[in-house]
N, C-alpha and C positions, 0 to 999 in steps of 0.2 A: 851524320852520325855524331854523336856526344860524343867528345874525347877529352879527357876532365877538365875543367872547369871553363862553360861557358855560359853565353846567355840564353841560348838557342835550344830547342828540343822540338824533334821528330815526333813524328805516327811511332818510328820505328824505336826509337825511344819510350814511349809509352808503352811501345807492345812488350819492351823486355822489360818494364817496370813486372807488368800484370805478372808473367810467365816466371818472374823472380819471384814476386806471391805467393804463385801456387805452389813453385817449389819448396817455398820456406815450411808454407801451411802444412803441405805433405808431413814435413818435418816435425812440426809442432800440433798440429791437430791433438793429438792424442793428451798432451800435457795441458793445453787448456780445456780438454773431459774432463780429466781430472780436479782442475777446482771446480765442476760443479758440485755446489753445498748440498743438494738435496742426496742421499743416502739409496736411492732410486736409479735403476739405470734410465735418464730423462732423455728427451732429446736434445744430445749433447750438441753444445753451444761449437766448441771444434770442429765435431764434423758435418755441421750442418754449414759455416762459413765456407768449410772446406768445399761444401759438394756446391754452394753458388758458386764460389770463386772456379769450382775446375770450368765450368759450365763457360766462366768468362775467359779464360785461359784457353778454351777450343774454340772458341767464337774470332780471338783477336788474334789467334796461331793461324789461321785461315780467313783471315777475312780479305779481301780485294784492296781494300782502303787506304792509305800509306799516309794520308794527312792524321794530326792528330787530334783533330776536330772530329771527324767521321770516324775512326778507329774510336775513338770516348764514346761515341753515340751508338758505336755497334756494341762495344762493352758492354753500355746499361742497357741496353734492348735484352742481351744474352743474361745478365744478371738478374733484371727483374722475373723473367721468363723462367731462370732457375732458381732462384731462390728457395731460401728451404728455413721455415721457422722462423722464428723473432729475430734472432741478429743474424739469417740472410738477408729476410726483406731490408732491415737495418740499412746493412755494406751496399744491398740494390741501390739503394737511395742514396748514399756518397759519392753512389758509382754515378746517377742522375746529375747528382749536385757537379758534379768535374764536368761532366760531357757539359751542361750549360754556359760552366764557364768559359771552355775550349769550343764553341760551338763556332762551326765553319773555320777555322782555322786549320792551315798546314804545317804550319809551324808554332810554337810558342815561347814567351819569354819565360824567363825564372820566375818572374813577379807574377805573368800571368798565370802561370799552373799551380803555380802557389796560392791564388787567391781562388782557382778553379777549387783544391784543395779544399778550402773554407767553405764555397758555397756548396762541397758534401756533404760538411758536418750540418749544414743549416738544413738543408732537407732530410738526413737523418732526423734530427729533432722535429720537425714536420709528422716525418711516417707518424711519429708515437703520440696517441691522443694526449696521455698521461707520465710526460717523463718525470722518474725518479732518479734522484741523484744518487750517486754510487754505482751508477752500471755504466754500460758503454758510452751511454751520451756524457756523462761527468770526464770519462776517457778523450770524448772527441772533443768537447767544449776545451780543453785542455789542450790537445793539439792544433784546433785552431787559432790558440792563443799562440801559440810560442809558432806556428807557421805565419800569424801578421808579424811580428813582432823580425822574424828573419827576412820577411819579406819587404818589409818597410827598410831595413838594413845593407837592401840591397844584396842579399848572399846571391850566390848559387845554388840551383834548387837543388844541388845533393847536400848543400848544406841544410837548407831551408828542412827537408826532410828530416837530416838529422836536429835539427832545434826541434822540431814537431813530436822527433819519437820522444825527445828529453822530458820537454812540457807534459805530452801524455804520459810516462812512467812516472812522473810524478803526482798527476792527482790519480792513476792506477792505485799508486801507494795510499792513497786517502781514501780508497771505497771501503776497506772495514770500516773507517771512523766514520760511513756514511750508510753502513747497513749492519746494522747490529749480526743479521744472519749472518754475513763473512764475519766478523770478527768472531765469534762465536765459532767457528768452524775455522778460521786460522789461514784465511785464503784471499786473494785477489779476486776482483770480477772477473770470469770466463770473459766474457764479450766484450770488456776493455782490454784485456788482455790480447785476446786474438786482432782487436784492433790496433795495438803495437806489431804485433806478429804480422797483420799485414806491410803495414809502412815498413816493416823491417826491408821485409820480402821485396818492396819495391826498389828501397835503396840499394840491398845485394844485386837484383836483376841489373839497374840502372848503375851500376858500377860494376859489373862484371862477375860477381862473384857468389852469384848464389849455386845452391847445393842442394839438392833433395834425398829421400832418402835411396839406397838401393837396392829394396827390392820395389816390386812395383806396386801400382797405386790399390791396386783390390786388396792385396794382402795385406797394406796398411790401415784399410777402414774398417773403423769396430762397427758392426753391422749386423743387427740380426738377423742370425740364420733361420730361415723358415720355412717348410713348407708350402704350398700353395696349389691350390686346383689351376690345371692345367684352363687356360684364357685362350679362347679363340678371335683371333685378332684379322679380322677381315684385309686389311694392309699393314699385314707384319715386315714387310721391311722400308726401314727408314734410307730411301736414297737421296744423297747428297752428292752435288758437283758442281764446275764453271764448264761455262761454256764461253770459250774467249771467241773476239771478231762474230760475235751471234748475226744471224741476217733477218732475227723475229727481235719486234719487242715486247717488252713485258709484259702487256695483253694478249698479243699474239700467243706467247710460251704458253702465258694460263688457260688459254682457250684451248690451247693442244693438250695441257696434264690432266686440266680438268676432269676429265670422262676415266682416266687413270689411277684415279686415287683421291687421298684426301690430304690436309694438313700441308698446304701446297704456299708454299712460299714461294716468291720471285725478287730478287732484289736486282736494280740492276747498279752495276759501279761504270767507271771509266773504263771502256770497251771490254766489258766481262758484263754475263751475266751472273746469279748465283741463285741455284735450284736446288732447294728440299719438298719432298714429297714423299707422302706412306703410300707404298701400292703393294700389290699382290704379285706384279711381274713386274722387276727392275729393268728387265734384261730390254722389253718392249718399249721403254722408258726412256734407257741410254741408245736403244738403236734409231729411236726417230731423232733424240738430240744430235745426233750424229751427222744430219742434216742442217744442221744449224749454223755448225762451227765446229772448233777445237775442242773437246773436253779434257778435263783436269779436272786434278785431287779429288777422283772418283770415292767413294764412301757408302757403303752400304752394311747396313746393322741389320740383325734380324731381332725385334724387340722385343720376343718372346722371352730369347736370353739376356733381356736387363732386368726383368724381373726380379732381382736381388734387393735391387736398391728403390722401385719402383714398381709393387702391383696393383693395378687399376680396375678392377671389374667390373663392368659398362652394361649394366641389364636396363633399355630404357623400356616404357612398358608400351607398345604398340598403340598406334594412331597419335594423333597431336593433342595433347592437353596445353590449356591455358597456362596455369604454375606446376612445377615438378619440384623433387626435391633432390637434392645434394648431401650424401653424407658420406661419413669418413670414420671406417671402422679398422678396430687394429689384428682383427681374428675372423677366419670365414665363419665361424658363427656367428657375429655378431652381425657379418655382413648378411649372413642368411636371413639372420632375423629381420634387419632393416629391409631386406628386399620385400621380404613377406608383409611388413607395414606398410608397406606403400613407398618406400624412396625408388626414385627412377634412374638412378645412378649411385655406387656405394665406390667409395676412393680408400681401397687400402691406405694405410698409414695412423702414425700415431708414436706413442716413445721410440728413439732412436730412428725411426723411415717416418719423418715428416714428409710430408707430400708436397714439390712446390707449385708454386702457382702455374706453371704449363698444365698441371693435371688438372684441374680447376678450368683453366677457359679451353681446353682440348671436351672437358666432360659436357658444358655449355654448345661446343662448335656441334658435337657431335649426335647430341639429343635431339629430339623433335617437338620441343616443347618453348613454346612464347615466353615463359618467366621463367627463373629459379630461383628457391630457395636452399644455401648452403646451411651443413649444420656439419661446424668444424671438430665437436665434441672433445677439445683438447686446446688447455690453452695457448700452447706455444706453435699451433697453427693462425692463428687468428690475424696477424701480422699478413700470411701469406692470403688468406681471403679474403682480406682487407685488399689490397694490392687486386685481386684478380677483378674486385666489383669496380674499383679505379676502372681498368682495364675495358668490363664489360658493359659498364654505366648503367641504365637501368633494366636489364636485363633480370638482373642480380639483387636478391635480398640478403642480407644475415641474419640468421640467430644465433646469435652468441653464446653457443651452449659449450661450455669448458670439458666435460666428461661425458661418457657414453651414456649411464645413467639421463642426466638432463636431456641428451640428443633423440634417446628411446620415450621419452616422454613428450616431447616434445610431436617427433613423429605420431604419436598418438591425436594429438590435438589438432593433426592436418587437414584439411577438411577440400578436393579436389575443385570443386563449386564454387566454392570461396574466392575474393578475389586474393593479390598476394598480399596486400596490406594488411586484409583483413588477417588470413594466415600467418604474418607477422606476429600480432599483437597476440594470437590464441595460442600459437607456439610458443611466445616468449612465457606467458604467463603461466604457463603446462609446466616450460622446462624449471620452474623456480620452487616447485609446488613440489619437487624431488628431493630424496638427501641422495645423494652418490658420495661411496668411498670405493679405498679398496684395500686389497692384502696381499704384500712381496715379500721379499727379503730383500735384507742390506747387503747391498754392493759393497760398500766400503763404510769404516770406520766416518763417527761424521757426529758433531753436535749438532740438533737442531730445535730452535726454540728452546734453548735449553736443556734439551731432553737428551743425554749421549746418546746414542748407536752404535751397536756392536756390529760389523760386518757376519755377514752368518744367522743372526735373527731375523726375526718374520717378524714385519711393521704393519699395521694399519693407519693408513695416511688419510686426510680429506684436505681439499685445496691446500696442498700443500705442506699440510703439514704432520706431525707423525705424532697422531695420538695413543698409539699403544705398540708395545714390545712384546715377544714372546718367544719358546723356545720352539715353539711346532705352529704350522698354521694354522690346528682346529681351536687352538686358542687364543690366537692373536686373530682370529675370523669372530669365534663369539665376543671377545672384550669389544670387540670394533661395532660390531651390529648391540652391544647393551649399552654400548655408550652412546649411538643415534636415536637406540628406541623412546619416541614419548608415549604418553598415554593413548593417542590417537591414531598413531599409528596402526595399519592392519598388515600388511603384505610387506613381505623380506624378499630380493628379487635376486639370488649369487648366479652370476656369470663365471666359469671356470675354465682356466687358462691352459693353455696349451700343453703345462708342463704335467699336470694332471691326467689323470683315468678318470672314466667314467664312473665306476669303482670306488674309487676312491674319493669325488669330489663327493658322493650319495652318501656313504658312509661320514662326512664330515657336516655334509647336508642335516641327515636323520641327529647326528648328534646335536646341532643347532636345534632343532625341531623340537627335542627331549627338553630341553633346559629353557626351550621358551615357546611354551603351548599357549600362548595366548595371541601368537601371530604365527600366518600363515608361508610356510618359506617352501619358496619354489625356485629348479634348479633348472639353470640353461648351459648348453655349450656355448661360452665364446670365445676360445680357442685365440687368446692375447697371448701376445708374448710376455714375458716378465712379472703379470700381477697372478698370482694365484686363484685372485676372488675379485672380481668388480663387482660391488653391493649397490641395490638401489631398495631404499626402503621408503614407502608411501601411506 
C-alpha cells in the first residue's frame, strides 16, 4: 500500500486512483454540461465521461486482479466496452494507453506510471482521425508535458500528477484563444475540463481523500426521461459471479453456460474464475456453479430496469442475410420507421443517451446476419462506432451519417443483394443528397457564431449551428425550412418530437403547407426527445 511518498505503486493503488475518479466525476459531471457551448441539450460531454468511467469503477471494484498491470488492462477492456460518445471513446483510449504502459507488471515505479500516463495521451490523439486544437487533446498534450517534464525530475507520482493537472489547466486556459466558439460563449472546453476532473479524481483517490456527492448516483445524472415500449428480452437477467478454487476450466465453464444463455463471458484469474452471462433462469445457473466451487460477489440485474439510461430494440428480420443494417434512432417513431425501411436492428439513442459501444457489438453478436452496416445518425456517436468496427473488424462498415435525416436516406439507397461495398458507396452518396435540420428550444443563455441565444427561444439549427430564432416553434420551423429551400427542391419531410401532439404538429404542419404551396410537406411521428421538428428536405 502507498503511504506518502514512495517509489512504488500497487493494483491496489490504481484501483483507488479510478474509484477517486468516479467519485470526483460524480461531483463534477454536471459543471462540465454546463460549459457545453452549443444552446441545445447535446450529449453532454460530463455525463457521457461520467457513464464510461462508472463502467470502469465497477469493473476495477470487483475485478480478481491485484497487480497493476492486469487491474490497467481490465480497466480498458471495461472502458472501451462502456464508453459513451466522443470523449468516452477519448478517456477509453488513455485508459488503453496506461494499461500498455503497465503491461504485466505487479507493481510500478513513479516513472513508470508516469510515462504509462503519456502513452494515454498518445492513443487518445490516435482515436481522433482529425484533432483540433482547443479541445481535450490540447488539454492532454498539455498534461503529458508537464507529466515528462515531473517525471524526468524524478517526483513522486502524487506529485507527477499534480505537475500534470497544473500543465493541463493551463493550456485548459488557452482553448478559447484556440476556438473562437468558446471564447465567444465565455467558457472552457467541456472535455479538457473533465480531463483535469479526472486526474484530480485520481490524485484525491490515491491520497486518500476523495468525496462524492450524497445522494446517489441516479439522482445525480441529467438524463432524459422517456418513455418507451415495453422490450422483450429473451435473457433479461445479467448474472454475474467468482467461482473461487473452480475444478472446470474455462472451456469446460462455457461449454456448460452455453446452452444457458448468451453474452457469456469467462475470464479466468489466479485461482478464481469470473462469470457473466444473460439468461432467463439465473437460479439454474448459480445451482450448477455450485458444483464447481465457492461462489462470490453473486450479482444479478434484471436489464429491463436499465432501460433509463439504455434502450435497445433488436428486430432482426428472419433467416440469414448477407449485409444487414444498424441504426440508431432517438424516438420509437423513428425507430418504427427504420424498421419498416429495412434496418435489422434500431439502437435507441442519440442527445444526452449516447449509446456505447457494448450496444453496437451486443447488436452484431446477436443478429444473424454475415455483414453490417452501422448508421450512427449523430455525430458525437461516431467515436463510439468507430471503436466497435476496431473491435469487430471486418464484419463491420460505416456510413457516417451525422443526423436522422441523412441516416433515412441513406437506408433508402440500401439495396439487400448488393454486396456491402457496394451498399457503402450508394448509402454514402444517398445520405449527402439530403438537407437535415432541426427545431428546439434553448436550454441556456449562450452565444453562438455570433448569433446570442435567449434561453426560452425556439432555434433552428443545421450541423451545428443556429440559424434562426424565434418566439414560437411554427416560426422558428417556417424561417428554418425557407432558409434550406432552393429552387429544386420538391418534398419537406418534419418528424415531430415527443414533446408535441398530433394535433398540434398538423396544425403547424398545414401552416407550413399555406405559405409554401410549391412543396410538398409531409408529417411523421418521430417521438425525439428535445427537437420539436427534425426536417429533411429533398
Amino acid at each position: 500500500m502507498m503511504q506518502g511518498k514512495t517509489e512504488w505503486l500497487t493494483g491496489n493503488d490504481f484501483r483507488r486512483m479510478i474509484l477517486g475518479a468516479y467519485q470526483t466525476f460524480m461531483r463534477e459531471h454536471e459543471h462540465i454540461n454546463s460549459l457545453n457551448v452549443f444552446p441545445v441539450p447535446d450529449g453532454d460531454t460530463g455525463t457521457n465521461m461520467l457513464l464510461t468511467l462508472k463502467a470502469v469503477a465497477q469493473a476495477v471494484k470487483e475485478a480478481p486482479e491485484t497487480g497493476i498491470g492486469p487491474l490497467s488492462k481490465r480497466a480498458t477492456d471495461s472502458a472501451i466496452m462502456g464508453a459513451r460518445g466522443n470523449s468516452g471513446v477519448i478517456l477509453s483510449q488513455i485508459f488503453r494507453g496506461i494499461a500498455r504502459g503497465l503491461a504485466a507488471k505487479e507493481q510500478a515505479t513513479s516513472s513508470e506510471v508516469g510515462k504509462a500516463f503519456q502513452y494515454g495521451v498518445l492513443y487518445a490523439y490516435r482515436a481522433v482521425s482529425k484533432p483540433v486544437e482547443g479541445t481535450i487533446l490540447t488539454v492532454a498534450k498539455g498534461i503529458a508535458k508537464g507529466a515528462h517534464r515531473a517525471v524526468r525530475d524524478g517526483l513522486d507520482f502524487m506529485d507527477v500528477l499534480a505537475e500534470a493537472i497544473k500543465a493541463g489547466e493551463v493550456e485548459l486556459e488557452k482553448t478559447p484563444d484556440l476556438l473562437p466558439i468558446l471564447k465567444s460563449a465565455g467558457v472552457v472546453d467541456a472535455g479538457g475540463k473533465g480531463l483535469i476532473v479526472f486526474l484530480s479524481g485520481c490524485l484525491e483517490g490515491l491520497s486518500g481523500q476523495s468525496s462524492g456527492p450524497e445522494a446517489n448516483f441516479d439522482s445525480n445524472l441529467r438524463v432524459a426521461s422517456l418513455e418507451y415500449a415495453e422490450v422483450d428480452i429473451t435473457h433479461p437477467y445479467c448474472t454475474e459471479f467468482l467461482v473461487k478454487h473452480c475444478n472446470l476450466n474455462t472451456n469446460e465453464v462455457r461449454e456448460h453456460l452455453l446452452p444457458m444463455g448468451d453474452s457469456l463471458v469467462v475470464a479466468a484469474g489466479s485461482d478464481v474464475m469470473k462469470v457473466h452471462i444473460h439468461t432467463a433462469r439465473p437460479g439454474v445457473v448459480l445451482e450448477s456453479a455450485l458444483s464447481w466451487g465457492t461462489l462470490h460477489d453473486i450479482k444479478i440485474d434484471n436489464m429491463a430496469d436499465q432501460h433509463q439510461q439504455r434502450h435497445e430494440f433488436l428486430d432482426v428480420v428472419p433467416g440469414h442475410n448477407q449485409v444487414a443494417i444498424i441504426s440508431v434512432a432517438a424516438g420509437q417513431g423513428l425507430a418504427d420507421i427504420m424498421k419498416q425501411m429495412g434496418a435489422a436492428t434500431v439502437i435507441m439513442g442519440g442527445q444526452t443517451m449516447n449509446p456505447p459501444v457494448e450496444d453496437f457489438i451486443d447488436a452484431v453478436h446477436r443478429g444473424n446476419s454475415e455483414k453490417y452496416i452501422i448508421l450512427p445518425n449523430n455525430k458525437n456517436i461516431l467515436l463510439a462506432v468507430a471503436q466497435a468496427q476496431k473491435l469487430l473488424g471486418d464484419r463491420v462498415e460505416i456510413v457516417a451519417t451525422t443526423n436522422v435525416p441523412q441516416g433515412l436516406a441513406a437506408l433508402m439507397a440500401f439495396d439487400a443483394d448488393l454486396s456491402i461495398q457496394d451498399n457503402v458507396v450508394r448509402m454514402t452518396d444517398r445520405s449527402k443528397e439530403v438537407k437535415g435540420a432541426a427545431v428546439t428550444m434553448a436550454v441556456r443563455d449562450s452565444v453562438v457564431n455570433g448569433r446570442t441565444v435567449t434561453a426560452g427561444k425556439y432555434i433552428g439549427v443545421q450541423d451545428s449551428k443556429v440559424i434562426v430564432d424565434a418566439d414560437n416553434v411554427g416560426t422558428a420551423l417556417r424561417s428554418m425550412v425557407e432558409f434550406l429551400l432552393d429552387d429544386e427542391d420538391e418534398v419537406v419531410s418534419l418528424y415531430y418530437g415527443a414533446n408535441l401532439k398530433k394535433e398540434e404538429a398538423q396544425v403547424i404542419a398545414d401552416d407550413l403547407s399555406f405559405h409554401l404551396p410549391a412543396v410538398e410537406i409531409e408529417l411523421y411521428l418521430g417521438a425525439q426527445p428535445h427537437y420539436d421538428f427534425i426536417i429533411s428536405i429533398e
